[in-house]
N, C-alpha and C positions, 0 to 999 in steps of 0.2 A: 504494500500500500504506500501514494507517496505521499512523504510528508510535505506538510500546509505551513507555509512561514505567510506571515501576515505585516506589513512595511508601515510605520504612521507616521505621518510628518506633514505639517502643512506648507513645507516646501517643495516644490517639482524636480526644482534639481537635485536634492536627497533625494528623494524615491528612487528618479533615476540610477544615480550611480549606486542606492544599495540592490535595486532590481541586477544592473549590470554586474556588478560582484558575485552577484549570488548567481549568474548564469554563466557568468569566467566558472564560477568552481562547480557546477553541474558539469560543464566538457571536461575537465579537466579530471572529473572521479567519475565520469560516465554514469551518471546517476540523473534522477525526474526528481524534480522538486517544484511542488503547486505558489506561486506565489502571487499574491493578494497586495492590492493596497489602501490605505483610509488618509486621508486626512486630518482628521482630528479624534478624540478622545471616543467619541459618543459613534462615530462612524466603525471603531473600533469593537465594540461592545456588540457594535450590532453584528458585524461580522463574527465572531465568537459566539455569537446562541444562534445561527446559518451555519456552521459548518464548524468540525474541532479541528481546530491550530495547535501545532508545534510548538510552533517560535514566535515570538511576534518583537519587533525590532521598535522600541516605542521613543520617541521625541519628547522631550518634557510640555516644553514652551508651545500650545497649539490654542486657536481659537473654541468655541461653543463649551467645550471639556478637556480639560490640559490630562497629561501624560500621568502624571500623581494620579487624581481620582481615577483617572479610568482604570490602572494597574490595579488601584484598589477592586474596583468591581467587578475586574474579570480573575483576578486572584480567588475572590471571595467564590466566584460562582464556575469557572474552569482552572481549579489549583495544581492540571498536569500543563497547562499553557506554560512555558517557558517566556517569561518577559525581560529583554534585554534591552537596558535603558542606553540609548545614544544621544546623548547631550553634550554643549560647548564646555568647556573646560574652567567657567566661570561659574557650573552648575552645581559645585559639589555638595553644598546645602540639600538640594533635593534631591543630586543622585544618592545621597544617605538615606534621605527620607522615602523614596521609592524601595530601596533596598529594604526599609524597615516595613515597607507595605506589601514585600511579596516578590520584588522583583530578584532575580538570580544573579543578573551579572551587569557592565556596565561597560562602554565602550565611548571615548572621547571625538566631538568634531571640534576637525576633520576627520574622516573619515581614512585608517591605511588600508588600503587592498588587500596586504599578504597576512597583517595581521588578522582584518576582517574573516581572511579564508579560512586561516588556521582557527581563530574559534567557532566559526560556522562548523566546522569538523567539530571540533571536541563538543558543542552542543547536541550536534544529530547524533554524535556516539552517545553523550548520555541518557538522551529520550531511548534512544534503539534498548540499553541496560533499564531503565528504568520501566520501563512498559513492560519488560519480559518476567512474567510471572511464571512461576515455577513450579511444575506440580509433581512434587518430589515425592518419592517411593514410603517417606517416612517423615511429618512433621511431629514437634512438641506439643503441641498444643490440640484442645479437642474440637475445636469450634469448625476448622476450615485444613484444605490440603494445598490449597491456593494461593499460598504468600510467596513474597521476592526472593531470591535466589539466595537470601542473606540472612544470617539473627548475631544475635549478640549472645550472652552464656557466662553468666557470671557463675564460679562455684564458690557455694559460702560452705565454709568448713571452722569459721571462725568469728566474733563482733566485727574484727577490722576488717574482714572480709564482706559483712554485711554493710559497714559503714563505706564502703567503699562504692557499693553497691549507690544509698543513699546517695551519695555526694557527686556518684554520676549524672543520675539522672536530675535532682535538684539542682545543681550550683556545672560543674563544668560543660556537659550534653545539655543541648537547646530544646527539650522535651516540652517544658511547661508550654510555650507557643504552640504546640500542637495538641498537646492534652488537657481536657477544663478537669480541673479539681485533682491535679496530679497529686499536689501536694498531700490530701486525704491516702490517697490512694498507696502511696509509696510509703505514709508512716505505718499506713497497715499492712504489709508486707515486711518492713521491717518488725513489728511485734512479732506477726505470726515466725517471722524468720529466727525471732527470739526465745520465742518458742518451743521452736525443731533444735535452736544451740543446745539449750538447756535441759533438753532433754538425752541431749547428746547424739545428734540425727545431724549429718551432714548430706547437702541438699544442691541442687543447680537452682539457678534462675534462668530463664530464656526468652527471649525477647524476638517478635518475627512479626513483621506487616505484609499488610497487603492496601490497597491505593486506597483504603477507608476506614483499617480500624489496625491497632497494637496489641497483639497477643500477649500477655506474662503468662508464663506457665513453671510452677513449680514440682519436681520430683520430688519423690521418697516419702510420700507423705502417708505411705500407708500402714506405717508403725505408727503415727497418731490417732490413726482410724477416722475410717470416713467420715462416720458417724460425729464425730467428736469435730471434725473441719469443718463438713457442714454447716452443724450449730455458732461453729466461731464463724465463717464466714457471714452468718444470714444477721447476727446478733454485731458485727462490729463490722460489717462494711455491707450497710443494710440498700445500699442505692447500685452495688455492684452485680453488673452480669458475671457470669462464673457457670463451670464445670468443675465437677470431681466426678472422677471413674478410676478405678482400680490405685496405679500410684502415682496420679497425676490432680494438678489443682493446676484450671485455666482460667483467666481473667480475659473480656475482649474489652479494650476502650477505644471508643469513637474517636476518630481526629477530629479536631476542632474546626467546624463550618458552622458560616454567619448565615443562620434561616430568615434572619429577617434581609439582609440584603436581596437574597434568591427571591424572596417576593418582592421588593421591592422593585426588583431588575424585570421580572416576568410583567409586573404591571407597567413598566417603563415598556417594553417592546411593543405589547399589547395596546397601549395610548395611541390618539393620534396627536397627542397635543405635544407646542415646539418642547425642543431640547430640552433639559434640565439637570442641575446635579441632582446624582439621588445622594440625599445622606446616609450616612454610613452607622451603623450598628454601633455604637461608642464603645469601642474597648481598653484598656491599658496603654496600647502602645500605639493607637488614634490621638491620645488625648495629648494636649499640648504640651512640651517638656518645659520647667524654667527649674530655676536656682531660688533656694529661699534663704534669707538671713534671721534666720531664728536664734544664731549662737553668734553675739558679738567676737569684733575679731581675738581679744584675750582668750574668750572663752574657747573657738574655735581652734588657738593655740596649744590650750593643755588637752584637748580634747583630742586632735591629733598625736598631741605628744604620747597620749597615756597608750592610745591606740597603739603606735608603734612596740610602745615598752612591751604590751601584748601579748604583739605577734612574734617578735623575741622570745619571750618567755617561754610561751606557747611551743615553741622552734623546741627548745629541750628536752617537752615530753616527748615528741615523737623515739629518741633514743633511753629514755627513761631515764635522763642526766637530769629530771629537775630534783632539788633539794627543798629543805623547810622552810630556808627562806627566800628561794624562789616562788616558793607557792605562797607565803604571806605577801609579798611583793605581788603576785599576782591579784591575790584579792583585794589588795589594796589601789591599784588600779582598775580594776572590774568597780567598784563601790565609788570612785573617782569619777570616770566615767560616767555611771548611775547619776551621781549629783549633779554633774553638767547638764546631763539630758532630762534633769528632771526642772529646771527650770520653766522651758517652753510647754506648752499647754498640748502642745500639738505630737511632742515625744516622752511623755507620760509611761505610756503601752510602753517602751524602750525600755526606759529607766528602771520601770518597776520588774519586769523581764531582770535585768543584768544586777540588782539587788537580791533577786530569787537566786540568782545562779553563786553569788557570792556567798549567800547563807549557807546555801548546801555545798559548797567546796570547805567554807568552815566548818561547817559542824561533819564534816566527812573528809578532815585531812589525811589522816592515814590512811583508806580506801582509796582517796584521787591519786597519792603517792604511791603507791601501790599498780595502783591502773593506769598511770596515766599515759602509758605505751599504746590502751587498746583506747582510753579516751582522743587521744591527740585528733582522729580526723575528724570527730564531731566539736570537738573544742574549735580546732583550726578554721573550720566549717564554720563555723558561728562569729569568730571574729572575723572570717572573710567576708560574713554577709554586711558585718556593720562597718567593716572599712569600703564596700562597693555602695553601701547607701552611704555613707561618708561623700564619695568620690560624685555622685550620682544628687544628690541635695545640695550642695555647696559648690560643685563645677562645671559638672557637666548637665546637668539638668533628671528632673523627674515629674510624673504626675502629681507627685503629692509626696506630702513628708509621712504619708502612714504605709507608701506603695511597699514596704517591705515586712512589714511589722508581722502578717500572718507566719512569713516563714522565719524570720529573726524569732519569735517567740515562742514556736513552734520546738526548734533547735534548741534555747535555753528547757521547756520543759523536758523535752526527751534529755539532756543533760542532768536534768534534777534526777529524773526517775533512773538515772545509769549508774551514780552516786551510791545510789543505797543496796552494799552489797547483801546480793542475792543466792541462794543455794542453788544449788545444782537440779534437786529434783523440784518438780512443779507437781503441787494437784490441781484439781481440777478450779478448785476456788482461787487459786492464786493463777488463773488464767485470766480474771478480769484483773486483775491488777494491772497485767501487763499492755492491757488493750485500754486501759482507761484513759483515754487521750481527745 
């Protein structure tokens, strides 16, 4: 089948010569490629619910509906289109901002030929990889046999191993943008994962998509008994789709699609009335970024300062080099910290977060000393999140001084509940302890 590349630009002589380009490199791989073109934003959109595109080569600056919105709207309603923004070299403000709306890649006018070629290539190879679904002799998971060619496979045979887990997918992997309420989700697989430790059951996780939903499927779960997962599943992750059969536990989670745009888009086609933006489904990373001054510049100063002292600190346990009065020094920074941010009205949630994490590191110094080898990626974890809303609120900008606060606080409670050493064997009543979150 050939692939659909789709050209916008309210210029003629662009079109041309990316039409041109793209027919130099058809002769030259001996290859058919369908090629379409719009002039502006909304011409665009129309041609995407008419026929599915590949690629579409998008101009920012255009009349009726600029390049931004419309990325957004065919993002939202064709999320295998490939959108490659081609803008002046003055544009980087919004080639950011497109980037941040869905688009893939980005390419400067003027326009160069040979480079044009070469990523025109690696584009069509990775529609050709990404389209090719896999229906392999053997999947993980129970839901589907249909997923990509790929998964991921964590084995947990240990906390740091489980932590490790966590910190994937929350904080380094760009999951949350595709999964709504990730964050739920992953604290309860860490429990239950906590669970299977402590019982002494060493376990995979596996991870495999397909072009609309995220499998998690966990092994070995059939020394805890069905019967007994079951009830935990239905009773602490009471919103989740799920399988168990034999010795497997399947999760399917939706990728994240705006339904209200999809209507919005289908009643726009449907109209006969002129152009219009549609507005956009307001989500986190729609909303306007700015910088707020809630922490004068002194205060700003020790608040940095303590931060760093930290991550220093913090830096020791990972070897299990920290001593007793590195750990009083830590809490005495942690509680520092606290009072800084408990000033402003608006970092309260924060404040009182990193006071809880202080009390339980006091009154559980010999256990943090002790642990603090298998603590270090969730501690690390925790001050990583308050040094990027650091970075994020005072520089670089953000939606709001609370955009972090669920998972910042999130991380201090799971830190309280890792503190209070616990036995090896579990009954069944100190099963909700573990889930109490």
């Amino acid at each position: 089948m050939q692939n659909k590349i789709l050209i916008v630009d309210d210029n003629e002589v662009n079109l041309e010569l990316i039409t041109l380009l793209i027919q130099q490199y058809t002769k030259e791989k001996k290859i058919d490629l369908q090629v379409i073109t719009a002039e502006n934003g909304q011409e665009a959109i129309d041609a995407c619910v008419h026929g599915d595109i590949d690629i579409i080569f998008m101009d920012l600056m255009m009349p009726t509906m600029n390049g931004n919105e419309a990325t957004k709207i065919i993002k939202a309603n064709h999320p295998h289109a490939m959108v490659i923004v081609i803008s002046a070299l003055g544009d980087e403000g919004r080639q950011k901002e497109m980037l941040l709306n869905g688009a893939e890649d980005y390419m400067t006018k003027p326009v160069n030929g040979p480079l044009f070629k070469s990523r025109l290539h690696n584009y069509l190879q990775l529609i050709q990889t990404r389209n090719h679904i896999s229906h392999l002799p053997k999947t993980h998971n129970l839901f589907t046999s249909k997923v990509y060619n790929y998964h991921m496979d964590f084995f947990i045979s240990s906390e740091a191993d489980l932590s490790e887990f966590w910190e994937a997918f929350l904080i380094r992997l760009d999951f949350q943008r595709h999964i709504e309420d990730l964050s739920d989700f992953i604290r309860f697989i860490y429990r239950f994962g906590s669970l299977q430790l402590n019982k002494g059951y060493q376990f995979h996780i596996f991870i495999e998509e397909d072009a609309d939903n995220f499998y998690f499927t966990l092994d070995n779960i059939q020394l805890l008994g069905s019967e007994k997962v079951n009830t935990i599943v239905q009773k602490y992750y009471k919103e989740g789709l799920f399988l168990c059969e034999a010795n497997h536990l399947s999760f399917i989670l939706a990728k994240t699609s705006l339904q209200e745009v999809n209507i919005l888009v289908q009643e726009k086609v449907k109209s006969e009335e002129p152009a219009k933006v549609i507005p956009i489904m307001s989500t986190q990373k729609d909303q306007e970024l700015q910088t707020f001054d809630i922490l004068d510049t002194e205060e700003l100063e020790d608040f940095e300062d303590h931060l760093l002292k930290l991550k220093s600190l913090i830096l020791l346990m990972e070897n299990s080099k920290l001593e007793a009065e590195d750990i009083q020094n830590l809490c005495h920074s942690l509680k520092e910290t606290a009072s800084i941010l408990s000033i402003p009205n608006d970092t309260y949630v924060l404040s009182n977060a990193l006071q809880e994490l202080t009390h339980a590191i006091q009154d559980n110094q010999e256990y943090f000393h002790e642990s603090s080898e298998q603590l270090f990626d969730f501690i690390n974890a925790f001050i990583h999140d308050l040094i990027f809303w650091k970075n994020k609120i005072f520089y670089e900008g953000a939606p709001s001084v609370s955009f972090l606060n669920d998972s910042i606080t999130s991380n201090a409670n799971m830190l309280n509940a890792l503190l209070q050493p616990q036995d090896n064997a579990i009954s069944n009543e100190d099963v909700d302890d573990i889930f109490d979150f």
